[in-house]
LOBALUM-372454 format. One record per residue (C-alpha): residue in one letter; z, y, x. Coordinates in steps of 0.05 Angstrom, whole numbers, plus 5000, padded with zeros to 4 digits. Each point is the difference from the previous one (the first is absolute). Layout:
<sites>
AZYX/...
</sites>
This chain:
<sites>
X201348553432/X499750704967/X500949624927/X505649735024/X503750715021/X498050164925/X503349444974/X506150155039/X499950754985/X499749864929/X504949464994/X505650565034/X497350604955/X501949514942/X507049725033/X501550765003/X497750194929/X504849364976/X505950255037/X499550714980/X498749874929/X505649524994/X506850184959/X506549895040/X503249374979/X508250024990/X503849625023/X507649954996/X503149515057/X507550094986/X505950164953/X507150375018/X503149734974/X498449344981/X503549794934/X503550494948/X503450194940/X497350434940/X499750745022/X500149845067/X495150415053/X494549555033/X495750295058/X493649635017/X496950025064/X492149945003/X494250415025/X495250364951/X505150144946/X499250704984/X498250304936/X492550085010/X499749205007/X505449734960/X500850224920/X505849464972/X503749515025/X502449334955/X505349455011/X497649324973/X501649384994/X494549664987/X499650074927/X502450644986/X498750655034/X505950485008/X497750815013/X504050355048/X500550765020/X499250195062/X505050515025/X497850165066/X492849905027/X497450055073/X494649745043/X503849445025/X506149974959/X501049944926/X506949974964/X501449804926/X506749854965/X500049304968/X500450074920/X506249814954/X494149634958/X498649505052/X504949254996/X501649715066/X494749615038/X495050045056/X494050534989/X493750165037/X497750715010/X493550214972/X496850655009/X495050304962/X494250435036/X497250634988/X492550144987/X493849844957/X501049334994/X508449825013/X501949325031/X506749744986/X501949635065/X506049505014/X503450165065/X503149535045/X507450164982/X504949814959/X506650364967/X505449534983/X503750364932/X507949764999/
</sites>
């Protein structure tokens, strides 16, 4: 029985070590607006956006991968205009993390460029 309590005790004293170890993922879960022209101002709507996480953010389109700047950067919000560079089409957003070892992750949204 005791073993068992150990077992259980250590299993949670790892679960917590995990969790409080662990990097805040981004994510962004919508775009205002939607679709745009060159120049125009996008705000994204996530969680975990904030400078500390975040360090670039990229348009692609599957072959080629388009840097933006970000203008405005918050916790939960992130705004960028959309560059004169880019030719019209439908982009995904990909952000670039912070830290010793960056991850460049896809998000679940999409910008349609008129």
């Amino acid at each position: 029985m005791k073993f068992s309590y150990v077992i259980r005790a250590v299993l949670a004293l790892l679960i917590v070590s995990i969790c409080l170890l662990a990097e805040p993922m981004p994510m962004m879960r919508s775009l205002e607006p939607p679709s745009g022209k060159a120049g125009d101002l996008i705000t994204v709507t996530g969680e975990n956006l904030d400078k500390d996480i975040v360090a670039k953010l990229f348009l692609t389109d599957g072959n080629a991968d388009f840097p933006v700047s970000i203008d405005d950067q918050a916790a939960t919000t992130l705004k960028f205009k959309i560059p004169s560079t880019l030719k019209p089409g439908r982009f995904a957003l990909v952000l670039e993390t912070k830290g010793k070892e960056p991850k460049q992750i896809e998000q679940p949204v999409k910008l349609t460029v008129e």
